[in-house]
C-alpha positions as CSV (number, residue, x, y, z in Angstrom):
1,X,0.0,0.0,0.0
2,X,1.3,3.3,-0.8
3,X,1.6,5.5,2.1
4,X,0.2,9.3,2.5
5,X,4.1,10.7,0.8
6,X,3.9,8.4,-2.1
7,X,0.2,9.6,-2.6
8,X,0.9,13.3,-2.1
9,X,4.1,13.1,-4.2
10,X,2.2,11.4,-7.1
11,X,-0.6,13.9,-6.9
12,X,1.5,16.5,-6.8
13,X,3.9,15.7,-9.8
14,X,0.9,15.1,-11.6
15,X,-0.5,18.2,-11.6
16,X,3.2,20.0,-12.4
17,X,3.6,17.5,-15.4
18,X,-0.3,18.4,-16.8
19,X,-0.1,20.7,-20.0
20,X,-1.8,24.1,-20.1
21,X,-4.5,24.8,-22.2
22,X,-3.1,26.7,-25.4
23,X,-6.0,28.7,-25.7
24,X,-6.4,30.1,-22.5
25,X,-3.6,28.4,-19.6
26,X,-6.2,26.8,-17.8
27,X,-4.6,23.4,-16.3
28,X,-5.9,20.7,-19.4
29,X,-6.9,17.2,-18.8
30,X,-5.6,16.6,-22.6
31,X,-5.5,19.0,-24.9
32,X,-7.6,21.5,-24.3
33,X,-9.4,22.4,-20.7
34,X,-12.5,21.1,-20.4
35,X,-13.9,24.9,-21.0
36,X,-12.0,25.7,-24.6
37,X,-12.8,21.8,-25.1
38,X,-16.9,22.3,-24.5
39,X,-16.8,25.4,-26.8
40,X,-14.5,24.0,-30.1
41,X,-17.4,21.3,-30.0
42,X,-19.8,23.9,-30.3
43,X,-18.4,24.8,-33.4
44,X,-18.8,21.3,-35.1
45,X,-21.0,20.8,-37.9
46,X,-24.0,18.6,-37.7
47,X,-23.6,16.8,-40.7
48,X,-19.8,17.3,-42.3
49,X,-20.3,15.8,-44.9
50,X,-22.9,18.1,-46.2
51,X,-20.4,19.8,-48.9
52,X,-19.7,16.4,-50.0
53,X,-20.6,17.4,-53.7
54,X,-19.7,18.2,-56.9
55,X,-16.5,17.8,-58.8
56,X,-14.2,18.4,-55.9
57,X,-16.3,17.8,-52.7
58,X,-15.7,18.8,-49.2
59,X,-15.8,17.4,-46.0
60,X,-15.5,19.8,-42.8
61,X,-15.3,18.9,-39.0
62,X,-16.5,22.3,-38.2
63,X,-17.1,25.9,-38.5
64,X,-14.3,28.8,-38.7
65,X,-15.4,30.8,-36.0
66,X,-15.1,31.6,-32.4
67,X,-12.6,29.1,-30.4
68,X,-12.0,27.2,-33.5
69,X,-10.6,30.2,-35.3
70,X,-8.2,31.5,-31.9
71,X,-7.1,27.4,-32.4
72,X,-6.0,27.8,-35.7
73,X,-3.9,31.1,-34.6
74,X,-2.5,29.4,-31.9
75,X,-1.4,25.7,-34.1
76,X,-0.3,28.0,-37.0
77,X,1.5,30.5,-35.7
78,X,2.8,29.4,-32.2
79,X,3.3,25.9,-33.1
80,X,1.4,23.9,-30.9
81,X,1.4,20.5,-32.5
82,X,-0.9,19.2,-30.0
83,X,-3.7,21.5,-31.6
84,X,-2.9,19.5,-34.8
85,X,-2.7,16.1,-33.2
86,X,-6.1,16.5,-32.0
87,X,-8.0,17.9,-35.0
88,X,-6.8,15.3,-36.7
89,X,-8.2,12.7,-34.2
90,X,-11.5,14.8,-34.5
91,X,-11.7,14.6,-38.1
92,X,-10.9,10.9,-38.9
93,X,-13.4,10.1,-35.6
94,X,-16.3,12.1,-38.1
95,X,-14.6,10.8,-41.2
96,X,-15.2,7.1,-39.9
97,X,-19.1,7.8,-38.9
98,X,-20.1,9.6,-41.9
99,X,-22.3,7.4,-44.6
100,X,-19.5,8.4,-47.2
101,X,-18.4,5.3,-49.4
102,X,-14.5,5.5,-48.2
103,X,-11.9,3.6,-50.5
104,X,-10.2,0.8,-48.7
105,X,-7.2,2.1,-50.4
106,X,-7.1,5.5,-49.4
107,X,-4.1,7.6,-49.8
108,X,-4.0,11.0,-47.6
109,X,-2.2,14.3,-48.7
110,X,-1.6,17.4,-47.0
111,X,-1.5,20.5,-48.8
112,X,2.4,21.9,-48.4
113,X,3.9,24.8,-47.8
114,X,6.3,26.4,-49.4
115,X,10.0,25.5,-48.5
116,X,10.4,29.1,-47.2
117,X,7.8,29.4,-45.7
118,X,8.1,25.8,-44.0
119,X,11.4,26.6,-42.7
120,X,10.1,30.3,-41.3
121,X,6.9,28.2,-39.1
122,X,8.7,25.3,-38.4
123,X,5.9,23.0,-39.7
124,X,3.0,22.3,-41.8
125,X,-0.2,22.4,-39.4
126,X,-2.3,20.3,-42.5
127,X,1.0,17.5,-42.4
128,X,0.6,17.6,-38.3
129,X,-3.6,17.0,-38.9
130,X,-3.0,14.6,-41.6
131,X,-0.7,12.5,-39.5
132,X,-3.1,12.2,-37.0
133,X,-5.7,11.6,-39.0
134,X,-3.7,8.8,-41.2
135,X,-3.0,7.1,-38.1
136,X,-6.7,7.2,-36.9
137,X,-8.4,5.7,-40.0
138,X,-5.0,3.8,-41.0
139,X,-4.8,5.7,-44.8
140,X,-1.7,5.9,-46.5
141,X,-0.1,9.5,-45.8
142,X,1.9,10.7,-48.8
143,X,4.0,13.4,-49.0
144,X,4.8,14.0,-52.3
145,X,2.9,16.7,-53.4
146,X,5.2,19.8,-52.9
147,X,4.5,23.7,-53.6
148,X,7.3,25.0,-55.6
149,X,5.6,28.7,-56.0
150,X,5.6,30.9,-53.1
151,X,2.6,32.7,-52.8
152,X,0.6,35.9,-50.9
153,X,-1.7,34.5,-48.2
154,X,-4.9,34.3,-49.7
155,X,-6.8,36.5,-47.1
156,X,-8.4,39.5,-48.5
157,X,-7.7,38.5,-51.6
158,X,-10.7,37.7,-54.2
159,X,-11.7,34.7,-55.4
160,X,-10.1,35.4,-58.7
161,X,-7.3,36.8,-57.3
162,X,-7.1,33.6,-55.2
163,X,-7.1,31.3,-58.6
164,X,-4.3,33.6,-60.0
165,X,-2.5,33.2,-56.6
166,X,-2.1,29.5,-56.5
167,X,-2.0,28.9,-60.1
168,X,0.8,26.6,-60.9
169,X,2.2,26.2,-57.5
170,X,2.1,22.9,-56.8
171,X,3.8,19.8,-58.3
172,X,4.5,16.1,-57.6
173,X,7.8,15.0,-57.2
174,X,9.4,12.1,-56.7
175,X,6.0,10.1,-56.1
176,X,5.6,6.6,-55.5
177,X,1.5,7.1,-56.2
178,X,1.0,4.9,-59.3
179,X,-2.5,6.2,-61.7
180,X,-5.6,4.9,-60.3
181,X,-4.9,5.8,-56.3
182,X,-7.7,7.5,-54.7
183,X,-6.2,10.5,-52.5
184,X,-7.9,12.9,-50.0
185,X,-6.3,16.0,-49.6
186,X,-6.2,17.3,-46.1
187,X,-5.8,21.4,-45.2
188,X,-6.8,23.3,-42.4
189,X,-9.1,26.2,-43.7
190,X,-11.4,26.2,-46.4
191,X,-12.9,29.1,-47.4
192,X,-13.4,29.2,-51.4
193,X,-10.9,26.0,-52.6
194,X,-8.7,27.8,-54.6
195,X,-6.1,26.0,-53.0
196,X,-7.1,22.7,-52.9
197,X,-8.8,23.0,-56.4
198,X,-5.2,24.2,-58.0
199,X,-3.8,21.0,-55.9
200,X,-6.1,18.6,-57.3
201,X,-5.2,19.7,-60.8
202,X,-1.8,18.3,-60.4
203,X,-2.8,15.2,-58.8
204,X,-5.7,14.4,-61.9
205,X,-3.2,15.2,-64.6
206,X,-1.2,12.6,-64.1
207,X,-4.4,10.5,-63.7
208,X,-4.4,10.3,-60.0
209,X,-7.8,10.2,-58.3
210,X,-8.9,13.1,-55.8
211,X,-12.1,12.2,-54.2
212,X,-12.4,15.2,-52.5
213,X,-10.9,16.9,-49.3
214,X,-10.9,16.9,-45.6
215,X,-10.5,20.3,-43.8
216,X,-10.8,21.1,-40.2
217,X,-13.0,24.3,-40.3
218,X,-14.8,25.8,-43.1
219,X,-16.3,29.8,-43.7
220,X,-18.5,28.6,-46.2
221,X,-22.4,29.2,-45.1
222,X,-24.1,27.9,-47.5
C-alpha cells in the first residue's frame, strides 16, 4: 500500500507535469481544458459531410469561428502541434461515422507549404492533422505533393485573385503514387478552394484520383 508521501508526491507531480491549455492556460486534462474543449465542440457541424458534392467535394469537421478560429492562430503560428494532433483525431473520428463510401485504399495528402515558408513556421499544421488523422483511419499518408511557388496569403484576396494566386504552384515529385490511387487532400481552412482546387489539378493530370478533401473548419455558409 502506498503510504500518504507516495500519494501526495504522485498527486503532486501530476498536476506540475499536466499541460496548459493553449488557448487560454487553464490546467488541461488533454489538450484543451475542459472549458476551450466544450466550446471547439460547439463549433462542429451537424452533418460534415454536407459539402460532400460536386466535382471536388468537401468534408469539414466544423465551422471557422469563435474558439475554432483562436485554435488555428494558436497551431499556425505558435506551433502547438498538439492543436494539430487533436483535429486530426477529430476529423478521422467524423470521417469514420459519416455514410461516405470511403476507399479501402485510401491515400491522404496534405497541402504543403512552401520551403520558405516551412522553414520560417517550423511545420505544416495540415501535415501535423493529416498524420493524426492517417494514423486514426489507418490511410496511406503521402507526401509527395510539394508547392514550388511561393505565394501571398490568400486572405483578403478575391476569389479570382485567389485562382491567380495558387495557379501553378504545386507539383509532384518524386511520387511513388501509381494512376488509379484515390487521394484525400487534407488542409486546415477552407474558405473558397482555390487551393485545394489548384492541388487537385496536379494530382488528376497525371491520372491520379482526388475524391475530394478533408478540412478542419470551413467559412463557407451555405
Amino acid at each position: 500500500m502506498l503510504s500518504f508521501w507516495q500519494l501526495f508526491r504522485g498527486q503532486a507531480l501530476n498536476l506540475f507535469l499536466k499541460p496548459n491549455c493553449p488557448l487560454c492556460d487553464r490546467t488541461a486534462t488533454d489538450t484543451f481544458c475542459k472549458y476551450c474543449h466544450r466550446q471547439l465542440q460547439e463549433s462542429q457541424l451537424l452533418d460534415p459531410a454536407q459539402y460532400w458534392q460536386g466535382d471536388l467535394p468537401l468534408f469539414a469537421w466544423g465551422k471557422y469561428e469563435g474558439a475554432v478560429k483562436r485554435s488555428m492562430a494558436k497551431l499556425k503560428y505558435d506551433g502547438h502541434h498538439s492543436i494539430g494532433n487533436s483535429y486530426g483525431e477529430w476529423l478521422a473520428a467524423s470521417w469514420q461515422k459519416s455514410p461516405i463510401n470511403i476507399p479501402t485504399k485510401l491515400v491522404v495528402i496534405p497541402i504543403p507549404l512552401h520551403p520558405e515558408k516551412l522553414a520560417s513556421r517550423g511545420f505544416n499544421q495540415a501535415e501535423s492533422i493529416a498524420r493524426s488523422f492517417s494514423r486514426a483511419t489507418g490511410a496511406k499518408l503521402d507526401l509527395s505533393l510539394q508547392r514550388t511557388r511561393s505565394t501571398v496569403a490568400q486572405f483578403g484576396l478575391s476569389k479570382s485573385a485567389r485562382q491567380e494566386n495558387v495557379a501553378g504552384a504545386f507539383a509532384l515529385v518524386r511520387s511513388s503514387l501509381k494512376p488509379g490511387s484515390t487521394v484525400l487532400l487534407i488542409d486546415d481552412i477552407y474558405t473558397t478552394g482555390a487551393t485545394v482546387r489548384s492541388a487537385a489539378s496536379v494530382l488528376r493530370s497525371t491520372q491520379i484520383e482526388v475524391c475530394g478533401v478533408a478540412v478542419i473548419a470551413t467559412g463557407r455558409d451555405d
